[in-house]
Every structure is written in C-alpha cells, then in structure tokens.
C-alpha positions in Angstrom: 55.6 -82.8 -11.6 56.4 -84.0 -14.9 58.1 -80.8 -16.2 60.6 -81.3 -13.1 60.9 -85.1 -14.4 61.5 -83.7 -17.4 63.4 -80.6 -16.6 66.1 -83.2 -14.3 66.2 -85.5 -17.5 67.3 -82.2 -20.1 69.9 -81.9 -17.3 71.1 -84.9 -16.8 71.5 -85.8 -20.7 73.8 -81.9 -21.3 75.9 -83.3 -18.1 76.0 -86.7 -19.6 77.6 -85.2 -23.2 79.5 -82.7 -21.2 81.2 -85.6 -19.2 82.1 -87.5 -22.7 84.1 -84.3 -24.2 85.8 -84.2 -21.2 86.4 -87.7 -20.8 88.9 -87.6 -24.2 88.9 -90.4 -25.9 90.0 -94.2 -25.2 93.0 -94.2 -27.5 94.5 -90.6 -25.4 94.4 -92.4 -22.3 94.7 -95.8 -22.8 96.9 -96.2 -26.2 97.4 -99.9 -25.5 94.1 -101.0 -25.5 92.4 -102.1 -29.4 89.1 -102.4 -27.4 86.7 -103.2 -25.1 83.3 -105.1 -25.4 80.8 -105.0 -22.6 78.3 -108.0 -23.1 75.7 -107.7 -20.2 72.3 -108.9 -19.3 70.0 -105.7 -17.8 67.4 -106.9 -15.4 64.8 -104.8 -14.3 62.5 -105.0 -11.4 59.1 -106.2 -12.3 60.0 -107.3 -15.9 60.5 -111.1 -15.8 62.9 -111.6 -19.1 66.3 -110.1 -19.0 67.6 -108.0 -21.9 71.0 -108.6 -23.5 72.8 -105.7 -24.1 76.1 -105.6 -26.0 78.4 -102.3 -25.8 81.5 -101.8 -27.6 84.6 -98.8 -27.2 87.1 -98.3 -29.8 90.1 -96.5 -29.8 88.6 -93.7 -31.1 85.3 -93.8 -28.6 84.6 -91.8 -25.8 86.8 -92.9 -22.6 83.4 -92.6 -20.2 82.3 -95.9 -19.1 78.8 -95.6 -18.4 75.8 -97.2 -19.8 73.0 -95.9 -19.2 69.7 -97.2 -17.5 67.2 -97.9 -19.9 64.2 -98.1 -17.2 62.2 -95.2 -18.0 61.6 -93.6 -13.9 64.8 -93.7 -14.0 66.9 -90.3 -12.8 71.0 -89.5 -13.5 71.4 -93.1 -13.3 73.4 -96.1 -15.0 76.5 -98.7 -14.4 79.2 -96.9 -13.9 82.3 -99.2 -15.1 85.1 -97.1 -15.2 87.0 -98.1 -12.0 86.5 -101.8 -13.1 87.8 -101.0 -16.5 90.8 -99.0 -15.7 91.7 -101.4 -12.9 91.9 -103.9 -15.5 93.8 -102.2 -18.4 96.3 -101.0 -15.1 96.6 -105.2 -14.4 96.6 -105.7 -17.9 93.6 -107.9 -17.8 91.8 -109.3 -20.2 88.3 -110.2 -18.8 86.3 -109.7 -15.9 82.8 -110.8 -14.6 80.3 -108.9 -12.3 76.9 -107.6 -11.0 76.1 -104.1 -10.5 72.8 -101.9 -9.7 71.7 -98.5 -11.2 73.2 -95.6 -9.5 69.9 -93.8 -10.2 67.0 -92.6 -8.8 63.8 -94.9 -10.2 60.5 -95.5 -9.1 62.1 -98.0 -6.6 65.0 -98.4 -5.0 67.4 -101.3 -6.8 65.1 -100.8 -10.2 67.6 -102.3 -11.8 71.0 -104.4 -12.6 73.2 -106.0 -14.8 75.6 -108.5 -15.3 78.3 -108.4 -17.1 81.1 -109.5 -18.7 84.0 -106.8 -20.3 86.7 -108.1 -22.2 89.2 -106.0 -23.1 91.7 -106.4 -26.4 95.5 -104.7 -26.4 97.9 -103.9 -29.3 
C-alpha cells in the first residue's frame, strides 16, 4: 500500500514540474503585472491552530498558480488559484479575498482549506 502512496506521490510531483515548464513564466503571459503575493491561512482538519502561509510570483516565476497541500495523506492535491488570478489581472484588479478546499485526495474528504488574500502589483 505504501509503495502505491508512494508510487502516486513520484507521479504526481514529475506532473507537477512538468505543468511549471509548460506554464512559461508570469512575465510571458502577463507583462503588466510586477507581482503577486498570496498571504493565506491553511487550516487543516483535526489540527486546531491555523498556519500562515505567505507565497509570492515574480515576473520571472513560474505562471502555475497552485500551492500545494501540505497535509501529508494528501494525493495530486492543492488550491488551485489560477482562474482567480487571471480573472483579476483580466479586470485589472488589485486584491481579492476567498476560501477554498484542497482538490486532493486525503485521508478525509475536505482535509483541508485556506483563506486567502492575493494582491496583485502592475507596472
């Protein structure tokens, strides 16, 4: 059982790297932006205190963004932001606010969430 936990996990990480070469960076895609910053608070089930996470893209970084689950059951999951990001470089916006849950498969359904907070910085 473990070497398929395992095996799914080797998997998951090479699809994970291959998605970021694809993705090209931030500055191909979105020239206007100078950056973003992700500030979030992960919540997991079962663990009472709530973890501050801060995540930043430069022009330069990779234009994927996911972050990943840090829950350690947990299977091709993470918080998928891209449609929230691009939909708010598209408006030009400069902040936005939000919950999401892990895409992943965990020990238990809804393992975990965050909240967050991206703000997003043009030239």
């Amino acid at each position: 059982m473990n070497n398929n936990i395992n095996s799914r996990k080797n998997a998951a990480r090479t699809e994970r790297l291959q998605q970021r070469v694809e993705a090209g960076s931030v500055a191909t895609h979105f020239p206007e932006v100078a950056g973003i910053v992700i500030s979030m608070m992960y919540n997991q089930r079962g663990i009472q205190k709530s973890l501050p996470r801060v995540v930043n893209f430069f022009p330069s970084s990779y234009a994927l963004f996911k972050v990943e689950c840090l829950s350690k059951g947990c299977v091709d999951g993470g918080f998928d932001l891209t449609q929230i990001i691009t939909a708010m470089i598209g408006n030009r916006r400069e902040a936005s606010k939000g919950e999401i849950s892990c895409e992943g498969d965990g020990s238990s359904a809804d393992h975990s969430a965050i909240v967050y907070e991206v703000a997003i910085k043009y030239t």
